[in-house]
N, C-alpha and C positions, 0 to 999 in steps of 0.2 A: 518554781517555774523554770528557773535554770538549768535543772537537772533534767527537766522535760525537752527541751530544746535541744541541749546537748545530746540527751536519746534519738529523737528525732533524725539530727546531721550523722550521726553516724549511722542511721539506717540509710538513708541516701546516699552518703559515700561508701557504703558496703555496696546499695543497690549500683552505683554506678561503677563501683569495681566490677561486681558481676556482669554487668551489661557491655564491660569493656574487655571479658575474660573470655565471653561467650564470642564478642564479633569477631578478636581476634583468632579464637579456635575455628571459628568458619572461617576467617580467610583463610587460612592457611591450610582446610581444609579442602577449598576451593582451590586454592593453589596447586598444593598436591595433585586431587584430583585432573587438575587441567594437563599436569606433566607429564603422570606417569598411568591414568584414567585410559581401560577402552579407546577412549576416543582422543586421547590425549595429546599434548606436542612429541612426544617420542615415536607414537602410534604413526603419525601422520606423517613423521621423519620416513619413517620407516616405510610406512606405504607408497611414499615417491619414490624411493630408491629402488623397491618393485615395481615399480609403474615403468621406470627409466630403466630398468633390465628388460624389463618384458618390450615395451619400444623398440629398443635394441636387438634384440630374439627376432621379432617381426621383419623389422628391415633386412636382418640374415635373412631368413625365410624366403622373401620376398625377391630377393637379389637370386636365389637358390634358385627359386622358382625360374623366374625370368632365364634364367642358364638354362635349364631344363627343359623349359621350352624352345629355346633358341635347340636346342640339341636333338628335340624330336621332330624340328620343323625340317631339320637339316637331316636327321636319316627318313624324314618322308619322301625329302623332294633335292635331294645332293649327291649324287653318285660317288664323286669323291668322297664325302662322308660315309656313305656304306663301307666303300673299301677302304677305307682307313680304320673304320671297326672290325670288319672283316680281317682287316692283316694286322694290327696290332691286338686284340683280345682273344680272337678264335686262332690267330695262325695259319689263315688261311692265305694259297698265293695263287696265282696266276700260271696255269696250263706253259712249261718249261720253263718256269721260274726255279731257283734254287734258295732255299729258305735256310740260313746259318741261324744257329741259334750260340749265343753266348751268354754266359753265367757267369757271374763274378765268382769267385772264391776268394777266401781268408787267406794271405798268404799264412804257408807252415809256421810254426815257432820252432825257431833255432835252438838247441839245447845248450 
């Protein structure tokens, strides 16, 4: 009978080693999963930090925009605005205006 029992307990403490070999290889399989998973804490690190660029991008944009309109509003209805595009982009001047144009240059190198 002794021998029988003893068979017995070491069938259950084997089964309970298994049973404690197996949850632990899930968690940790779960774990993993959750870090570096699709969908994971890295993944999601990662996604905000594009979410927060792109944010960023937007408000540029938007700021751009707002200039741009301010600048179309002004050569609709700004006469100063025209001639100031007119005379700084195109070059153009005003009937007995005299128009200098000056150029920077590199000074020479001295030998």
């Amino acid at each position: 009978m002794r021998g029988r029992d003893e068979g017995f307990r070491g069938q259950v403490g084997l089964r309970r080693k298994a049973v404690l070999l197996f949850s632990v290889l899930t968690l940790v399989a779960l774990v993993v999963g959750s870090i570096f998973g699709d969908r994971g804490l890295l993944d999601v690190l990662e996604q905000r930090r594009r979410t927060r660029a792109l944010e960023q991008q937007v408000d540029e944009l938007r700021a751009e925009n707002a200039r741009l309109s301010e600048q179309v509003r002004a050569l609709r209805y700004d006469a100063r605005a025209i001639e100031r595009v007119a005379r700084e982009q195109l070059g153009l001047a005003r009937p007995g205006e005299t128009v200098f144009l000056v150029s920077e240059t590199a000074p020479a190198s001295r030998p």
